[in-house]
MIZA-283355 format. One line per 5 residues: number of its first residue (from 0); for each residue x, y, z of N, C-alpha, C. Coordinates in steps of 0.2 Angstrom, whole numbers, plus 5000, padded with zeros to 4 digits. Each point is the difference from the previous one (the first is absolute). Layout:
N
NUM	X,Y,Z,X,Y,Z,X,Y,Z  ...;
//
This chain:
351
0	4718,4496,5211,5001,5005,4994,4997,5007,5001  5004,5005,4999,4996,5007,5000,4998,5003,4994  4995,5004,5002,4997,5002,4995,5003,5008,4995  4996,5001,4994,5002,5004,5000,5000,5006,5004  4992,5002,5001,4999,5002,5005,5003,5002,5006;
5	5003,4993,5003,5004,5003,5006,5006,5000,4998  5004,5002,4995,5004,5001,4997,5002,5009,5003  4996,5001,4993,4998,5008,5001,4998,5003,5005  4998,4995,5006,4998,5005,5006,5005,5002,5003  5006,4992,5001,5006,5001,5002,5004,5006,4999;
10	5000,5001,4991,5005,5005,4998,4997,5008,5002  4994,5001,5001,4997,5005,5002,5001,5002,5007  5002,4995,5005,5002,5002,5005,5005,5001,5001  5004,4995,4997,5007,5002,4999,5004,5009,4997  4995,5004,4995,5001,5005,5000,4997,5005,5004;
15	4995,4997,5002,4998,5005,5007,5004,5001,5005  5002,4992,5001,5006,5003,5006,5005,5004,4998  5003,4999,4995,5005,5005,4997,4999,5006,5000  4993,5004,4996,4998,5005,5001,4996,5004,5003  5000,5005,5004,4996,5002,5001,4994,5005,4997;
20	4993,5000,5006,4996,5003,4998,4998,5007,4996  4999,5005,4993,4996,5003,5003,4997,5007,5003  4995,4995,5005,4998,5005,5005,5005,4999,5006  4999,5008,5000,5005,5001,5007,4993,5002,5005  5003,4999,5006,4996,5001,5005,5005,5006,5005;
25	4998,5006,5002,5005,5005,5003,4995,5004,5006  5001,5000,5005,4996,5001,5006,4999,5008,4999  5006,5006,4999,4996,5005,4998,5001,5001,4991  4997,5003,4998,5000,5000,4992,5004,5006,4997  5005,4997,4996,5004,5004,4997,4997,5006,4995;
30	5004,5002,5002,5000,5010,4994,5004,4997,4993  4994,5000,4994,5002,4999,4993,5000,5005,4998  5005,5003,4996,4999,5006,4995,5003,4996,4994  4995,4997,4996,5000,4995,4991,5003,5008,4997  4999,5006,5001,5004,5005,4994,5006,5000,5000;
35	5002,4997,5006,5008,5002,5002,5002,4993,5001  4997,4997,5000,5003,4992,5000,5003,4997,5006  4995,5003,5007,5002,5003,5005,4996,4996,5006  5003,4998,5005,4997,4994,5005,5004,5002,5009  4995,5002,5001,5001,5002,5009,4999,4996,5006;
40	5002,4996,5002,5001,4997,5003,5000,5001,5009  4996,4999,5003,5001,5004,5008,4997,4993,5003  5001,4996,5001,4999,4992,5003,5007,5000,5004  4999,5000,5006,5005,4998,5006,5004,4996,4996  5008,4998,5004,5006,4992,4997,4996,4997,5004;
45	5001,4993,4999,4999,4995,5007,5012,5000,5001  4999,5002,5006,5006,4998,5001,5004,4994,5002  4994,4995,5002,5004,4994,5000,5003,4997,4994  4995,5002,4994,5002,4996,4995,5005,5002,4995  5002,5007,5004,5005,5006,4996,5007,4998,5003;
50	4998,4997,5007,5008,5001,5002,5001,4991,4999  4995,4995,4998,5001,4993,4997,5005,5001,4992  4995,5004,4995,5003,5001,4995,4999,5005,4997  5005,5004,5002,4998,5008,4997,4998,4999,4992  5006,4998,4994,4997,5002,4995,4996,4994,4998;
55	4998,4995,5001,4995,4997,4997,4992,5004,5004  5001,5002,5004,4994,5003,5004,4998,5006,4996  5004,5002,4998,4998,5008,4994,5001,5001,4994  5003,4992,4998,4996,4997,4993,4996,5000,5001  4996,4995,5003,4993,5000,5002,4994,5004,4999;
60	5004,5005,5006,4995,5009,4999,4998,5002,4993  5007,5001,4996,5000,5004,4993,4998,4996,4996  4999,4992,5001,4996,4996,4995,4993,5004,5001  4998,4998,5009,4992,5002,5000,4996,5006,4997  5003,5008,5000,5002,5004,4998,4997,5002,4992;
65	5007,4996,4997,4999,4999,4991,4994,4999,5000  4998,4993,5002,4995,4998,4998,4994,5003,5002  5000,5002,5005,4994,5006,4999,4999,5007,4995  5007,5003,4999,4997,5003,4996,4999,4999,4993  5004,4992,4997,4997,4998,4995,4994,4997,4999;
70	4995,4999,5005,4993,4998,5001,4996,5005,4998  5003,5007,5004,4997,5007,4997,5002,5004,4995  5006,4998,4995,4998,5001,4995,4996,4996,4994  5002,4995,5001,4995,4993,4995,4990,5004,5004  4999,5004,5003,4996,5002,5001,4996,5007,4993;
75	5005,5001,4998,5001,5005,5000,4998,5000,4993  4996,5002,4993,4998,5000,4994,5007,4999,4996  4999,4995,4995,5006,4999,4996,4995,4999,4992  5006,5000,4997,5001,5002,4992,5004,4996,4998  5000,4998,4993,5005,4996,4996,5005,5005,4993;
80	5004,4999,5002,5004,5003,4996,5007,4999,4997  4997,4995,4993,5005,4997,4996,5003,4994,5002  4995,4996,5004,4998,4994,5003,5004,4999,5005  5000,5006,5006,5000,5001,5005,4996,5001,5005  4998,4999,5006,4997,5001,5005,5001,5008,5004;
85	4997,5007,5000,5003,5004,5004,4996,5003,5002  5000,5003,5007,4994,5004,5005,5005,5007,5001  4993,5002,4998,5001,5008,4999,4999,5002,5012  5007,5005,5002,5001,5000,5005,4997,5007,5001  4995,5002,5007,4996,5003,5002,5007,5005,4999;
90	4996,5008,5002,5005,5004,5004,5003,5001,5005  5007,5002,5003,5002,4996,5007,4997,5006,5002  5002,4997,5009,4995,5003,5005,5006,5003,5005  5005,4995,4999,5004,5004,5005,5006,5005,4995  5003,5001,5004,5004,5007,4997,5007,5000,5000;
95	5003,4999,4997,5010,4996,5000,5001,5007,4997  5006,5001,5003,5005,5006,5000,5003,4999,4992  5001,5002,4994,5003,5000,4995,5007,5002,5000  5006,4995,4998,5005,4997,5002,5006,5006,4994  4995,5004,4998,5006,5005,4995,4994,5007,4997;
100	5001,5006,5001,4994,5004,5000,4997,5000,4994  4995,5002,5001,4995,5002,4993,5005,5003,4994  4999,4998,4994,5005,5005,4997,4994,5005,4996  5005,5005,4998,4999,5007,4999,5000,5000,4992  4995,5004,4999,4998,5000,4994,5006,5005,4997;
105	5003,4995,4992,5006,5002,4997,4999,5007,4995  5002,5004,5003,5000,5009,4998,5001,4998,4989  4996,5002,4997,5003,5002,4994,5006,5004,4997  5002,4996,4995,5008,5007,4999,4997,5004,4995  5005,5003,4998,4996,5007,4997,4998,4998,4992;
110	5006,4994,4998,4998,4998,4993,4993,4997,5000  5000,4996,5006,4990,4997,5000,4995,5005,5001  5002,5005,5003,4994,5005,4997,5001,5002,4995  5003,5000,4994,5000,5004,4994,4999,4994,4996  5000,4995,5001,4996,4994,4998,4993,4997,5001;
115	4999,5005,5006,4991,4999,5002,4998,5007,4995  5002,5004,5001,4998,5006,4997,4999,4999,4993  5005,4996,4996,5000,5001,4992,4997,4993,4998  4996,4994,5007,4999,4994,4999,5005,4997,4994  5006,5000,5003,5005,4994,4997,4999,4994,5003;
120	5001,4995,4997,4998,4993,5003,5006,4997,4999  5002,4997,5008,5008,4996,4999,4999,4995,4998  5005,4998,4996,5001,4991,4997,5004,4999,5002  5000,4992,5002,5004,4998,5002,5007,4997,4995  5004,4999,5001,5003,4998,4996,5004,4994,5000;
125	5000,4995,4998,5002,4992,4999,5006,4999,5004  5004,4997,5002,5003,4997,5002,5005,4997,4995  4999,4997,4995,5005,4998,4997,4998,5004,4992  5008,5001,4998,5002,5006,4992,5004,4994,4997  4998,5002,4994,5002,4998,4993,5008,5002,4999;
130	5003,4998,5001,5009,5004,5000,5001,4998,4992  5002,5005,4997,5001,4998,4991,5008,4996,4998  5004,5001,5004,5007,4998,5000,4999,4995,5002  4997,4995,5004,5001,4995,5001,4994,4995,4999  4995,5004,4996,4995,4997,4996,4996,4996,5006;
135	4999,5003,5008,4998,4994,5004,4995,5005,5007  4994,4997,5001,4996,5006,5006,5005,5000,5005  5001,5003,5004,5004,5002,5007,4997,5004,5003  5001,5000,5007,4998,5005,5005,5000,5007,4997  4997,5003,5004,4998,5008,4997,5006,5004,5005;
140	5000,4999,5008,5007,5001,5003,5004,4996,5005  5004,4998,5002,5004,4997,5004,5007,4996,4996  4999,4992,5004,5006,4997,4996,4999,4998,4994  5004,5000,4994,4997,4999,4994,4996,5002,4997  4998,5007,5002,4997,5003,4997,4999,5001,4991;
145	4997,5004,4995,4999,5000,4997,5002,5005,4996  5004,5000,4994,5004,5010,4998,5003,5004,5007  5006,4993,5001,5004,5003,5006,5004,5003,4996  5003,5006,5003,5006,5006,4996,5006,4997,5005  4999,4996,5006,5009,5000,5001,5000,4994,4996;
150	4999,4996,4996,5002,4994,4996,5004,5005,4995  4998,5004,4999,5006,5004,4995,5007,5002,5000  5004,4996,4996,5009,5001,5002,5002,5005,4995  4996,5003,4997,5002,5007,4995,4994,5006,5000  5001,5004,5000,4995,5004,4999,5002,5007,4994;
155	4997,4998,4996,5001,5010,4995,5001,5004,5002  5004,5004,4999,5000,5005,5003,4996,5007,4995  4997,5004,5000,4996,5004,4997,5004,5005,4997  4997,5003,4995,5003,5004,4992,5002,5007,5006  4995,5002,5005,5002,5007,5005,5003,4998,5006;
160	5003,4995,5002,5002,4998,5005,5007,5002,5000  5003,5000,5006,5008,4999,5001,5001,4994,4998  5007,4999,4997,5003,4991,5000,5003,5000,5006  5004,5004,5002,5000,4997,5005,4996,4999,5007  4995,5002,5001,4998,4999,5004,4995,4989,5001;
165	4999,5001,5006,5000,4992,5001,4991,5001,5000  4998,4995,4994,4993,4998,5000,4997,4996,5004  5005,4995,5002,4996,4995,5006,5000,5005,5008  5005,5004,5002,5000,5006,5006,4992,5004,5000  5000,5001,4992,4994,5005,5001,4993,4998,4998;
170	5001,4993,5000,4993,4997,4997,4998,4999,5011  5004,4997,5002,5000,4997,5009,5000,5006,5003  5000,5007,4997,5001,5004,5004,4992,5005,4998  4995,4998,4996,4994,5002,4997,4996,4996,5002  5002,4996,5002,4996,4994,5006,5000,5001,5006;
175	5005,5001,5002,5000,5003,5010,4996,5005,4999  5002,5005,4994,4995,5005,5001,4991,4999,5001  5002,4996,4993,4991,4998,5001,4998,4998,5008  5002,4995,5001,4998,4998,5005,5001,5005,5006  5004,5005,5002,5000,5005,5004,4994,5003,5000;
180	4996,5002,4993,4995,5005,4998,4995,4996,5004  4998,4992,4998,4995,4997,5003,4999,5002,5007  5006,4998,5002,5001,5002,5008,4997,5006,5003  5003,5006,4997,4998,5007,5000,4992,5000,5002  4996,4997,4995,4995,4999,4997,4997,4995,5005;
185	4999,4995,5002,4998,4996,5006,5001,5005,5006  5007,5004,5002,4996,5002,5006,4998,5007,4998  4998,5004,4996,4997,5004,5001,4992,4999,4999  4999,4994,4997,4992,4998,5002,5000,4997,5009  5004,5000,5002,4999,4997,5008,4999,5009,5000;
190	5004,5001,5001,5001,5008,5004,4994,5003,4995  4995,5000,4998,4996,5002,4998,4993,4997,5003  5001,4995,5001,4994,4994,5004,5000,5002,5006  5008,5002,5002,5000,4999,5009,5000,5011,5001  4999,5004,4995,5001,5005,5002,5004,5003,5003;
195	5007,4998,4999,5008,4999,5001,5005,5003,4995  5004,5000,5001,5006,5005,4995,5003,4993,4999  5003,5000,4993,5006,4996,4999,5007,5002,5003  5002,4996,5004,5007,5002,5003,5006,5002,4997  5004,5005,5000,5006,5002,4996,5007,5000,5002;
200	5001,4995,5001,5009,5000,5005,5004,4998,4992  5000,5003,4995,5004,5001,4997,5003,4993,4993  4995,4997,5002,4999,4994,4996,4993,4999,4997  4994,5002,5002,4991,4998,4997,5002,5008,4998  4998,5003,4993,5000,5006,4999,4994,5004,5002;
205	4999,5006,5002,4994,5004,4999,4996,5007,4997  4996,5000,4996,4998,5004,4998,5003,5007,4999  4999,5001,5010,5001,5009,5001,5006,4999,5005  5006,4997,5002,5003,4997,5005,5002,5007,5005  5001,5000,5004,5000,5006,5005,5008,4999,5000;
210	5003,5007,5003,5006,5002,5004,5003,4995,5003  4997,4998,5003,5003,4993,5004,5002,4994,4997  4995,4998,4995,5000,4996,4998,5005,4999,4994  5001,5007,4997,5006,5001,4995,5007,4998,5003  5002,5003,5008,5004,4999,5001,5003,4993,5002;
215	4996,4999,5004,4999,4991,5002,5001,4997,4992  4997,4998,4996,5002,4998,4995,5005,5003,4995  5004,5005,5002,5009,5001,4999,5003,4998,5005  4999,5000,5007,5003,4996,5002,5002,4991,5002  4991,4998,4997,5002,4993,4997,5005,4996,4993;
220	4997,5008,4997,5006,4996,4992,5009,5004,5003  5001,5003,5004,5007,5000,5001,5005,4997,5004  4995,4996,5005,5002,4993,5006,5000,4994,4996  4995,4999,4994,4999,4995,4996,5005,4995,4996  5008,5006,5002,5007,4997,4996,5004,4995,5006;
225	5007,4998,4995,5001,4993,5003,5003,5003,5008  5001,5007,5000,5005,5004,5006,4995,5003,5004  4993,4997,4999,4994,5005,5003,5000,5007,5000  5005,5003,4995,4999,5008,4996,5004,5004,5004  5005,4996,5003,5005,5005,5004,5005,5002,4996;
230	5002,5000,4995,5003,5002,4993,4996,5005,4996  4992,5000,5000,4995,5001,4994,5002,5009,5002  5000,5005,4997,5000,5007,5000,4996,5003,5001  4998,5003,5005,4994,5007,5003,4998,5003,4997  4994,5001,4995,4998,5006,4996,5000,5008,5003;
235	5001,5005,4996,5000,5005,5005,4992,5003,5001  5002,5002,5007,4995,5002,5003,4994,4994,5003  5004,4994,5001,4996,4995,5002,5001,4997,5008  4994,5000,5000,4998,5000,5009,5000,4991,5002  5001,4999,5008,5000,4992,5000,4992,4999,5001;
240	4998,4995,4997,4993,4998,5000,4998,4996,5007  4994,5005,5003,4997,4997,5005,4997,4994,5002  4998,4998,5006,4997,4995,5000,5004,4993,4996  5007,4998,5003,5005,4998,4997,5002,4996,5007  5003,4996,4999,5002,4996,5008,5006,5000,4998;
245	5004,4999,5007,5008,5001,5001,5002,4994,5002  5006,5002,4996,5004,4992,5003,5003,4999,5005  4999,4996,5005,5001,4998,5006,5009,4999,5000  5005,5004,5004,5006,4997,5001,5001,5000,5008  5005,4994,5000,5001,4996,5005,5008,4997,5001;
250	4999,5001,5006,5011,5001,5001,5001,4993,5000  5006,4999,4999,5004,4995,4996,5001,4993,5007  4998,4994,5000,4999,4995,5008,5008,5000,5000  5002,5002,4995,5010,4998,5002,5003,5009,5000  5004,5000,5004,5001,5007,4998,5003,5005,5005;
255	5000,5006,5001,5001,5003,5005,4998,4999,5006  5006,4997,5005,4998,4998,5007,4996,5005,5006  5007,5003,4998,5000,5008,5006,4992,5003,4999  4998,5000,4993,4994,5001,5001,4993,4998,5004  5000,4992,4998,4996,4996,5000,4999,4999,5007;
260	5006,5001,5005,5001,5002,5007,4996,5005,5004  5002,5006,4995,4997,5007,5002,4991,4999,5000  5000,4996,4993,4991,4998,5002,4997,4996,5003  5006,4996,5004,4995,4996,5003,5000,5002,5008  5004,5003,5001,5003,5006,5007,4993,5003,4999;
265	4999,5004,4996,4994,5005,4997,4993,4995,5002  4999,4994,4999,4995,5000,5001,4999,4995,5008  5003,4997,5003,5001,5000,5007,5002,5005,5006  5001,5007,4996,4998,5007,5005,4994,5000,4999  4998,5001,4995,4992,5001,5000,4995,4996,5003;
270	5002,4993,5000,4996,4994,5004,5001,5003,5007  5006,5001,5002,5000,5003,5008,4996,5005,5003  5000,5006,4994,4999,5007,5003,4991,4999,4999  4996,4995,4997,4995,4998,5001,4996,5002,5007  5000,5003,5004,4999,4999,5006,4993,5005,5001;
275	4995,4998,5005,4993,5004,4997,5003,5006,5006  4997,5008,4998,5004,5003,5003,4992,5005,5005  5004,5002,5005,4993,5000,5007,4998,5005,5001  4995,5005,4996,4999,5006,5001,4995,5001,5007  5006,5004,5004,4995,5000,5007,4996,5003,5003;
280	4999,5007,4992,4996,5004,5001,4994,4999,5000  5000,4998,4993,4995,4994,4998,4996,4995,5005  5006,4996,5001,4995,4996,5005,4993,5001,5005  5005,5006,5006,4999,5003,5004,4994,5002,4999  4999,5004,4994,4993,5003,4996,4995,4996,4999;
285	5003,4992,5000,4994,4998,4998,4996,4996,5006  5006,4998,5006,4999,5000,5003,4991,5004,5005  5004,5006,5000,4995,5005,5005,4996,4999,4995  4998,4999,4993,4995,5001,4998,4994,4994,4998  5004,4995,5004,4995,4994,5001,4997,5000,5007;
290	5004,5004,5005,4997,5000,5006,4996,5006,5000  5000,5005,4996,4993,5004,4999,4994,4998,5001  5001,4995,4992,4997,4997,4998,4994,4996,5005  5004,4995,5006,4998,4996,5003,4995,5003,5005  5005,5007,5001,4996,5005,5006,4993,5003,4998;
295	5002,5002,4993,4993,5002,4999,4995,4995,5001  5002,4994,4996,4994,4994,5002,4998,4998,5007  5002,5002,5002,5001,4998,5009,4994,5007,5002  5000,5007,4998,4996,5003,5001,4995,5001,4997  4998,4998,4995,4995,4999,4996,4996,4994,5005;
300	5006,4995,5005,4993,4995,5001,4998,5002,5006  5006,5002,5006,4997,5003,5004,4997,5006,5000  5002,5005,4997,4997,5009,5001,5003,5003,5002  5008,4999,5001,5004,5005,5004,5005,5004,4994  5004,5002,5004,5006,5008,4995,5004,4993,5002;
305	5005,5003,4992,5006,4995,5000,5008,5007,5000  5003,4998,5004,5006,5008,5000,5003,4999,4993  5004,5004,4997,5005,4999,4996,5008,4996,5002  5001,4998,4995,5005,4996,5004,5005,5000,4992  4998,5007,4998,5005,5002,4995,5006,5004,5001;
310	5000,5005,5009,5005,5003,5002,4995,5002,5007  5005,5006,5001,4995,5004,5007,4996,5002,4999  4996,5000,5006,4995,5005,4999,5000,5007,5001  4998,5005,4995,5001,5007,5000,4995,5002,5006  5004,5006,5001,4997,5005,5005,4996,5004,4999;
315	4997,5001,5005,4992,5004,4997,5001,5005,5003  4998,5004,4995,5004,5008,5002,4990,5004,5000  5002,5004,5006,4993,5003,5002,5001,5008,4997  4993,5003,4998,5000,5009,5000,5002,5003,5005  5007,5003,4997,5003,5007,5004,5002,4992,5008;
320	5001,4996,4998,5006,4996,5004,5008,5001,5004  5001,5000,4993,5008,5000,5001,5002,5007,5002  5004,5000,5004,5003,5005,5006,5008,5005,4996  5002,4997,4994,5007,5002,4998,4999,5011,5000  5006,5002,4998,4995,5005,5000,5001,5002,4992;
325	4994,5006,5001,4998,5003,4995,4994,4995,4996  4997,4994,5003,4995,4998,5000,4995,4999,5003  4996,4998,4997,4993,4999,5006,5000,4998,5004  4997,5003,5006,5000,4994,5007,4992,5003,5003  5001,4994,5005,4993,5003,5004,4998,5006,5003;
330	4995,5003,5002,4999,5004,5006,4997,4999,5004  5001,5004,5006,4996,4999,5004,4992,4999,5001  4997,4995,5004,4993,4999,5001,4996,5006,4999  4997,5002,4996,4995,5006,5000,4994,4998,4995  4996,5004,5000,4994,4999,4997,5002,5002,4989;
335	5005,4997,5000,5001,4999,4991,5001,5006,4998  5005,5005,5005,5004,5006,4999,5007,4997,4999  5003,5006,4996,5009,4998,4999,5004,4999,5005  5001,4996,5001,5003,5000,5005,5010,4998,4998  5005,5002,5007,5006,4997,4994,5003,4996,5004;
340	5003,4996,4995,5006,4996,5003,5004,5000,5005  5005,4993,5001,5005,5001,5005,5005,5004,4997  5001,4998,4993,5006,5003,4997,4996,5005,4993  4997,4997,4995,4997,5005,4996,4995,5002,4999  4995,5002,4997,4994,5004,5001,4995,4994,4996;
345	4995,4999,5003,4995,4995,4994,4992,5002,5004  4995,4997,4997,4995,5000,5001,4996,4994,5004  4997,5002,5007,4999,4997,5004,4993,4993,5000  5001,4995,5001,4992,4998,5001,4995,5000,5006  4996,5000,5000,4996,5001,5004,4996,4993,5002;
350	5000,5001,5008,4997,4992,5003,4993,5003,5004;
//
């Protein structure tokens, strides 16, 4: 009969075998960074046992791994909180690239400085409103909302109004406005933050709008119609507005043969006449002047004269030489008296 004892020993072994240890044993000692939750590992693979069983092999590793660094954080001072167990984590050590940039501190609009300045204090305001028609809280905006005005199938028309004019048109058309204005309003706190101009192509209104900008915005409300304003009438004395892109025309893929010939003639002469053309002058020039070149280095290493080898060589004309007449020539041998020529009279040298 067994005992209790050896009951329990059994079962103990039993989940020993199951589970493992613990301690891990690692030959060189991994790099923990507990701020970053972070575990370095530089221990060789054994490759016999990687190429036996790759992924149970590196189960294995990532098991050893965890459990190392959940050893060094159970190290680590813990607190209870709200019948929780939790360790407050060191600063990290290593340094991870952040995955979206620091953000940027959000510029004030101009209404928040005249709410700093007069210390007004924002309230927030609820969520759900009291609607009196249907006696029931609802949304403040969206679906369902609360004192919706499209639920209205009739509207008064006012004691100064026109009758005939349409009060549901110009209730939807003081609402685009509104909302235009907001728009207006949001970007020119960008362009106030980014110290930038709000853009005027003829749709965002501006201020002081320049010449250009007038124009460009009559040329977008008169392309605007269903004929793109090829109908619309020229004001006088009005000029086409720059900075304005043209529309691309383009000849018909069905159509005039004879022509379509003539272009394609047109552009197979020109493949031909392609031809690189051989300036001999040129060449010739550059020639000799690479072989200067060569010659002067050649004198430079020996110490000799290099000849010109850019035409002939000129003639060296001597004092009272030349014999033509009515020019200098020599005289006879004498002690560096006048002496004359064969043919015209010169001034003699003396030897």
């Amino acid at each position: 009969m067994a005992t209790v004892e050896d009951v329990l020993e059994s079962l103990t072994q039993n989940q020993a075998s199951k589970y493992k240890s613990i301690e891990v044993q690692k030959d060189i000692e991994p790099q923990i960074d507990p701020g970053n939750l972070l575990i370095v590992d530089q221990n060789p693979l054994e490759l016999k046992k990687l190429r036996a069983d790759k992924e149970g092999y590196l189960k294995s590793q990532a098991r050893d791994d965890a459990q190392l660094l959940f050893n060094n954080i159970w190290n680590l001072p813990t607190e209870r909180v709200e019948e929780a167990i939790c360790v407050k984590l060191p600063d990290p050590t290593t340094i991870l690239p952040r995955e979206k940039p620091i953000p940027k501190v959000k510029t004030v609009t101009r209404w928040e400085q005249y709410a700093q300045l007069k210390g007004i204090q924002r309230r927030k305001k609820g969520r759900m409103v009291w609607d009196e028609e249907l006696k029931e809280w609802r949304p403040r905006w969206g679906y369902k909302r609360a004192n919706d005005e499209t639920r209205d199938w009739v509207i008064e028309v006012p004691g100064n109004a026109d009758p005939n004019e349409d009060q549901f048109e110009k209730r939807l058309k003081a609402k685009k406005e509104r909302v235009a204005k907001n728009e207006l309003q949001r970007l020119r706190n960008i362009a106030r933050a980014t110290k930038s101009k709000v853009p005027g192509v003829g749709l965002t209104p501006t201020e002081k709008p320049s010449k250009d900008e007038v124009g460009l915005a009559l040329h977008v409300a008169k392309t605007s119609t269903a004929s793109l304003g090829k109908f619309t009438d020229k004001l006088p004395k009005e000029k086409e507005a720059k900075r304005v892109g043209k529309k691309r025309k383009f000849d018909p893929a069905i159509g005039d043969f004879k022509k379509e010939k003539e272009q394609q003639l047109n552009i197979i002469n020109i493949m031909e006449n392609k031809k690189p053309k051989l300036d001999i002058t040129k060449a010739v020039n550059r020639v000799i002047t690479q072989q200067d070149q060569e010659a002067s280095e050649d004198r430079k290493k020996r110490g000799g004269k290099v000849k010109n080898r850019r035409g002939p060589p000129r003639k060296k004309g001597g004092f009272g030489k030349k014999n033509n007449a009515g020019k200098k020539g020599k005289g006879p041998k004498g002690k560096g008296g006048k002496g004359k020529g064969k043919v015209g009279k010169g001034k003699g040298k003396s030897r």
